[in-house]
C-alpha positions as CSV (number, residue, x, y, z in Angstrom):
1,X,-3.4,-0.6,45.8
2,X,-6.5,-1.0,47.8
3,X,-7.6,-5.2,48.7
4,X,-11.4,-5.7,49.0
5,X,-12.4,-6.8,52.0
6,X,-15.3,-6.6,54.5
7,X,-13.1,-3.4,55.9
8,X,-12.3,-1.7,53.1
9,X,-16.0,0.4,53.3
10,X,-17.2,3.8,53.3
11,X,-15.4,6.9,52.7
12,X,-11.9,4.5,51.6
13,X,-14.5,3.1,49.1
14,X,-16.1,6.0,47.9
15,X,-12.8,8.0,47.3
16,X,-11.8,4.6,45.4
17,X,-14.9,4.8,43.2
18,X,-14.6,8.4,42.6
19,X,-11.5,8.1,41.6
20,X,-11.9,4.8,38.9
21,X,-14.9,7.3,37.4
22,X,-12.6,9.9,36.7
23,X,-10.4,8.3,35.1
24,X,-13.5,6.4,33.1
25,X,-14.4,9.8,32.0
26,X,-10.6,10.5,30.9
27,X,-10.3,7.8,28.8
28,X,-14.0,8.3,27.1
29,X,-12.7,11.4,26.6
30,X,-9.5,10.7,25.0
31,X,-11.0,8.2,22.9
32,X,-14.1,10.5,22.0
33,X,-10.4,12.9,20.7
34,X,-9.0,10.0,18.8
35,X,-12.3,9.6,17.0
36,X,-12.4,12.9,15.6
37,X,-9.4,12.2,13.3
38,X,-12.1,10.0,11.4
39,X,-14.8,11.6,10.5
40,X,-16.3,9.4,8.1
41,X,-15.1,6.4,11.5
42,X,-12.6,3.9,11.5
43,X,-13.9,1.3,9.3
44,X,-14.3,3.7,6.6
45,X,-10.8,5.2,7.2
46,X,-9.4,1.5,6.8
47,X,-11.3,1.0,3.6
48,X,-10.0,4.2,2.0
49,X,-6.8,2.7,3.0
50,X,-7.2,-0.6,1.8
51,X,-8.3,0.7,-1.9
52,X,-5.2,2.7,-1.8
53,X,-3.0,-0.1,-1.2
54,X,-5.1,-2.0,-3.9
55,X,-4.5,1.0,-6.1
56,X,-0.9,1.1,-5.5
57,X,-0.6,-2.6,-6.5
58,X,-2.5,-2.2,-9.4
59,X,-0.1,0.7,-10.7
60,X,2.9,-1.4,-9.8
61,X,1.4,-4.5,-11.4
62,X,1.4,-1.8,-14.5
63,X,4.4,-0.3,-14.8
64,X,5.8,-4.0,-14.1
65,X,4.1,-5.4,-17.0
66,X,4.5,-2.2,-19.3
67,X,8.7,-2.8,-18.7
68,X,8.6,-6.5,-19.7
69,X,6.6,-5.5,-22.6
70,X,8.6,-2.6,-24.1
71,X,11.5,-5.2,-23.0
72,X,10.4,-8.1,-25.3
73,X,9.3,-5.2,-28.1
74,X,12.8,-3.9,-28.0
75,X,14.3,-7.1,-28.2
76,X,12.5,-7.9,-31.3
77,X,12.8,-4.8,-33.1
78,X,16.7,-5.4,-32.3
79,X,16.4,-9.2,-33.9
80,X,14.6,-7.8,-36.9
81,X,17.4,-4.8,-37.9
82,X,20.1,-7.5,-37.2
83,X,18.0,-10.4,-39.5
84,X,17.7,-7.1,-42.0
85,X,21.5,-6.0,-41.6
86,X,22.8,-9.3,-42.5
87,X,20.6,-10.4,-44.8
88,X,21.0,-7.0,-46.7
89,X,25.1,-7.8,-46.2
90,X,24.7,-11.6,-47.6
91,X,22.8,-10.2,-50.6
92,X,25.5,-7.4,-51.1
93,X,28.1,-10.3,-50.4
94,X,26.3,-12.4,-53.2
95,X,26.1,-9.4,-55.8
96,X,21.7,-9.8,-55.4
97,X,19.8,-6.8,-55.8
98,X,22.6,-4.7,-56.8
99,X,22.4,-2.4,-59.3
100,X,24.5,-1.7,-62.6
């Protein structure tokens, strides 16, 4: 590593500065690169991101609340065959609605 000091001058500190704008221009150039993967740039790409998370939520939210729903509908229809089952036994037990 070079130290700046009232010797360090001329052809040391040219070669220096040649060098630290080459590698400038290398890392302009690999960012320019890493910027073509978004076309539409980086703030865009995290927005399409974003509303795809969103999205995904939204679905899982869905299907969350679509399984507790058919859950509480099952467990109703259940309560009403076995209200209808014994009340349909207890009427068969008691001789109603039979007939002769």
């Amino acid at each position: 590593m070079v130290i700046f000091d009232d010797e360090w001058d001329g052809v040391e500190r040219r070669k220096e500065m040649r060098h630290i704008a080459e590698m400038i221009g290398d890392i302009k150039t690999s960012i320019e690169e890493i910027n073509k993967a978004f076309p539409d740039g980086t703030i865009e790409h995290r927005k399409a991101h974003e509303a795809m998370i969103n999205a995904a939520k939204a679905q899982q939210a869905f299907w969350d609340d679509l399984k507790l729903d058919i859950a509480k509908k099952g467990v109703w229809g259940l309560l009403i065959i076995i209200i209808g089952l014994v009340l349909v036994g207890l009427s068969a037990k008691l001789g109603l609605g039979s007939v002769k």
